[in-house]
PAKE-572978 format. One record per residue (C-alpha): x, y, z; residue in one letter. Coordinates in steps of 0.1 Angstrom, whole numbers, plus 5000, padded with zeros to 4 digits. Layout:
REM PAKE-572978
XYZa;...
This chain:
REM PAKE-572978
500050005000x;501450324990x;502550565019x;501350945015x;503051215035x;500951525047x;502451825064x;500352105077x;501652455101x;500152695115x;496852805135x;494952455128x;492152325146x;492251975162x;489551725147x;488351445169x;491251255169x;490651055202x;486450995197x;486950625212x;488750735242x;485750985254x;483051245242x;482951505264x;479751655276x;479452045270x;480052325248x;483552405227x;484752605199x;488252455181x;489352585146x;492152735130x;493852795096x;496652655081x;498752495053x;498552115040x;500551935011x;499251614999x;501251434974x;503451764967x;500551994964x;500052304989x;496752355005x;495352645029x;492852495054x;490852635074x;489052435098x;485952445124x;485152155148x;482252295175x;480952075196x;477352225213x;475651995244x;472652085262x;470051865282x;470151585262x;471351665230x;474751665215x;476151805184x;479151745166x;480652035130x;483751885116x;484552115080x;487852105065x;488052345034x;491652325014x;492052574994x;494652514966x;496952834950x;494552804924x;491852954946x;489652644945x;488452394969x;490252034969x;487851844951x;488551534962x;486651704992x;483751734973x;483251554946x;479551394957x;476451534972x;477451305004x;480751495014x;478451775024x;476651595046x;479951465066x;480351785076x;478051715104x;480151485123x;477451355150x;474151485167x;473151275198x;470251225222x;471151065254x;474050825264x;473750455251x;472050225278x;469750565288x;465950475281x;466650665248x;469450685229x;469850825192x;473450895174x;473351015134x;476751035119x;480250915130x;479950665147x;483250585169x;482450265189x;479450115177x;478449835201x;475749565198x;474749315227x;478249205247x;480249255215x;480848885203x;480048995166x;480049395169x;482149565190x;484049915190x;482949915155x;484050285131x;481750375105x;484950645101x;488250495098x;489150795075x;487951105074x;488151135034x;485450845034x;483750905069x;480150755066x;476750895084x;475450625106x;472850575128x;472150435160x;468750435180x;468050205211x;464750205234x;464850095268x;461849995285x;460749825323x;461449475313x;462049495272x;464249675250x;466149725220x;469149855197x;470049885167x;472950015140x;473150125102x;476550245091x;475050455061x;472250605060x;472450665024x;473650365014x;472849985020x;475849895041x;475649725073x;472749665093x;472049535129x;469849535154x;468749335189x;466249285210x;466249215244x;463749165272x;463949085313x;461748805316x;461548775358x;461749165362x;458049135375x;459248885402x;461049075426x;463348775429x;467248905437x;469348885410x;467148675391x;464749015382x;467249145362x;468448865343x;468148975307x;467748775272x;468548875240x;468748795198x;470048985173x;471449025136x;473549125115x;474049195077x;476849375053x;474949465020x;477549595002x;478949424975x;482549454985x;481949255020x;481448964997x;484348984976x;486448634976x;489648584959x;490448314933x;494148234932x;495948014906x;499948024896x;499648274878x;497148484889x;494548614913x;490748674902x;488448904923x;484748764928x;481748834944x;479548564959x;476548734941x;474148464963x;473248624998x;475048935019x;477448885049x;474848765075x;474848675113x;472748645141x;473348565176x;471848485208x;472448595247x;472048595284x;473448865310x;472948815348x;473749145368x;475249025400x;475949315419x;474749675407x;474949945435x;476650305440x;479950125448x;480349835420x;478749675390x;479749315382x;477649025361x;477848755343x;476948665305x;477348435272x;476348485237x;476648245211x;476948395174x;476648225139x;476948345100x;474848235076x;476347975059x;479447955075x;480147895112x;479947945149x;481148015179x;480548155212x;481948325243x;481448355285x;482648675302x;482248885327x;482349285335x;482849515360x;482749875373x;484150015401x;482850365404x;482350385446x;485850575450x;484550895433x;486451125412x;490050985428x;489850635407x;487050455383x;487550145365x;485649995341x;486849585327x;485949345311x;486748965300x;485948705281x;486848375267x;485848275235x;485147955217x;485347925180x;484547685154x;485747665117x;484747965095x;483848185127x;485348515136x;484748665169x;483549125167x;483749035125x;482549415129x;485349545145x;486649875148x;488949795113x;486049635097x;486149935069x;489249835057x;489049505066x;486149425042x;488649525012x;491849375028x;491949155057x;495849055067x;496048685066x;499148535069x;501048715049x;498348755022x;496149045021x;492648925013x;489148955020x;487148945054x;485048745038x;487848535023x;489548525059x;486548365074x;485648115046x;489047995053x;489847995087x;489747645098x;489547515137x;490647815149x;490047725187x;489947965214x;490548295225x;490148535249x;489348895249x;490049185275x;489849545283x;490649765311x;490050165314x;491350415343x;489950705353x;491850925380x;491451195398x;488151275371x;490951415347x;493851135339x;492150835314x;494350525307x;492450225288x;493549885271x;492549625253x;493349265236x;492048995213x;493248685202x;492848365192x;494848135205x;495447875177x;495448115150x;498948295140x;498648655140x;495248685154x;495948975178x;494549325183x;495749585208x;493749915214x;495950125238x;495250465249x;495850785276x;494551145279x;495851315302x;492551565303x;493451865329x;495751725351x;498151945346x;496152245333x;498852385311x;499852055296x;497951855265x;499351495259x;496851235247x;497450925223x;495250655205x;496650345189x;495050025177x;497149725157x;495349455144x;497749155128x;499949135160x;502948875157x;506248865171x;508249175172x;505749415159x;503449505189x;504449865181x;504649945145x;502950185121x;501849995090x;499049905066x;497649685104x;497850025123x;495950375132x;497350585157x;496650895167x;498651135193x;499351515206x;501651655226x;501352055234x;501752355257x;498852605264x;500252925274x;496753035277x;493752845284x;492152925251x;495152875235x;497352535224x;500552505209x;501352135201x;502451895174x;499951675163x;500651295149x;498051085128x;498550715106x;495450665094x;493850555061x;492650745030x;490050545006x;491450444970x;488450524941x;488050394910x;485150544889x;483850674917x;483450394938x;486450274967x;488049964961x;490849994985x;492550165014x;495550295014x;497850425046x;498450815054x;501450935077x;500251295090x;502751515112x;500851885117x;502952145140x;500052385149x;498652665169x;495052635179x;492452795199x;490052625221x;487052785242x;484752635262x;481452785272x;
């Protein structure tokens, strides 16, 4: 995959770089200007990224405009009716798991059920292709559900679940909030179905033209504790895809939250049991890419072509584990594998250091998915990583340098075929208020 260099100086205004780590609640005003060259050709940008809370709603302006010496507006920019759109990065009603939650746009860490099949999913891998989602869950006494749609103008992915507390009318301890659930998944676009066809001499690109990428799954969650000190309980989903295979998982997860604003913690774990042609979160938070070129081996292929042939792939185990001190300082981590299969891993590592040190602004972001000996820390075509490291001599006002490998979408009449990666390095000077 062809590497891409972009250098930008100057007043610049930070995008959300670090969505997955937090969202946080309230009103602020970023932007800037500055200067971008992408593949040797100089840009001014000016960028806005507002973010407006109040009661219950959220709302979310991302707009990058690069301007080139020519005095017009990048096209690759926009080039469809749809790039307009993106500019609205989110709005929100309530929190997910409040009695009614509703997110349109990016969406940073789509979850369904306890994860086995969706979990931490991006409809936004990269900005130059971010997609406007949806998510809208209901929560009522004893029932409920949620659901997901990764473009709303586009037939992409789809999933929902339904849930219900069958003994909540008992009164019974424990047993009253012991919850049920059954949900599914599907992948509509043509390129989740793409499968490879290799010979000596050559590789042929196909699509299995007969049904959509397809899942459903099944689960049980038994809250074991759930008071003003700690949440802990119990669960297991089993998940299958259409056609192909299944596999299930047991886990647990807690919350300590009783210490106040000196220490919260929030985990979770899970073992996971696999069968042939069955991938555990298959809508993870690479999924994007993954759906064009899943790293197998040392073949890029397919997800698709990466489950078809995975074969007794055992088990595995998943876990997470997120800090928060002193209300400021956030620390979070997280691994998957599979235990039988080589170079299975993902890591999600991550710190903010919020206001700890009120004239100090250090935060990072880094997932790797691919993980195999000797490369737990590398930036490649298995990476994203965002980071930021400044000084605010002002409260308003930030001098940092700013890091981003990401991916930008490959096109081909129009349409993306491929990702490829992007190494961003912007030295800037930004302004910040919150109100």
């Amino acid at each position: 995959m062809k590497k891409t260099l972009i250098l930008a100086a100057g007043l610049l205004g930070a995008a959300s770089g670090f969505a997955q780590m937090q969202e946080i609640p309230g009103n602020n005003l970023t932007g800037g200007l500055g200067m971008t060259v992408i593949d040797g050709k100089s840009y001014f940008l000016f960028n806005t990224a507002p973010e407006f809370s109040f009661a219950n709603f959220g709302v979310g302006l991302d707009l990058n405009l690069r301007i080139g010496t020519d005095g017009k507006i990048r096209k690759a920019d926009f080039d469809e009716g749809y790039d307009f759109l993106r500019i609205i990065r989110y709005v929100r009603y309530g929190q997910k798991k409040s009695p009614l939650y509703a997110r349109i746009g990016s969406l940073d860490a789509a979850r369904i059920g306890h994860g086995l099949l969706m979990y931490n999913y991006s409809n936004s891998v990269s900005y130059d292709n971010r997609k406007v989602g949806l998510e809208f869950d209901m929560k009522f006494d004893s029932w409920g559900f949620e659901t997901v749609t990764s473009n709303v103008l586009g037939a992409e992915i789809f999933g929902g679940r339904f849930y219900t507390m069958p003994l909540s009318g008992t009164g019974i301890p424990f047993l009253k909030d012991l919850e049920t659930g059954a949900a599914v998944f599907t992948d509509l676009n043509k390129e989740g179905r793409k499968l490879n066809t290799s010979s000596d001499s050559m590789t042929v690109t196909s699509y299995d033209e007969s049904n959509p990428v397809t899942a459903v799954s099944v689960d049980i969650g038994l809250p074991i504790l759930d008071n003003s000190f700690l949440d802990f309980g119990l669960y297991s989903e089993f998940g299958k895809f259409m056609g192909y295979g299944q596999g299930g998982s047991i886990g647990a997860e807690t919350n300590l939250k009783g210490l106040g604003s000196f220490l919260g913690i929030s985990a979770k774990f899970e073992h996971r049991m696999n069968g042939d042609q069955f991938l555990p979160n298959y809508f993870g938070p690479f999924y994007e890419v993954e759906r064009f070129s899943n790293l197998s081996g040392a073949l890029y292929t397919s997800k698709l072509q990466t489950l078809k042939s995975t074969k007794s792939p055992g088990n595995g185990l998943y876990g997470s584990l997120m800090a928060t001190i002193l209300g400021s300082v956030k620390i979070l981590g997280s691994y998957e594998e599979l235990y039988k299969l080589k170079n299975s891993g993902m890591l999600h590592l991550g710190t903010d250091l919020g206001d700890i040190i009120p004239t100090v602004v250090a935060r990072a972001d880094y997932y790797r998915r691919g993980i195999q000996a000797g490369e737990l820390f590398k930036l490649d075509e298995k990476s994203v990583m965002t980071a930021e490291a400044g000084y605010k001599p002002y409260p308003y006002l930030v001098v940092s340098m700013f890091y981003q490998w990401t991916f930008v979408p490959v096109k081909v009449d129009g349409e993306v075929v491929d990702y490829k990666t992007v190494s961003k390095v912007e030295p800037k000077v930004s302004f910040v208020f919150r109100f």
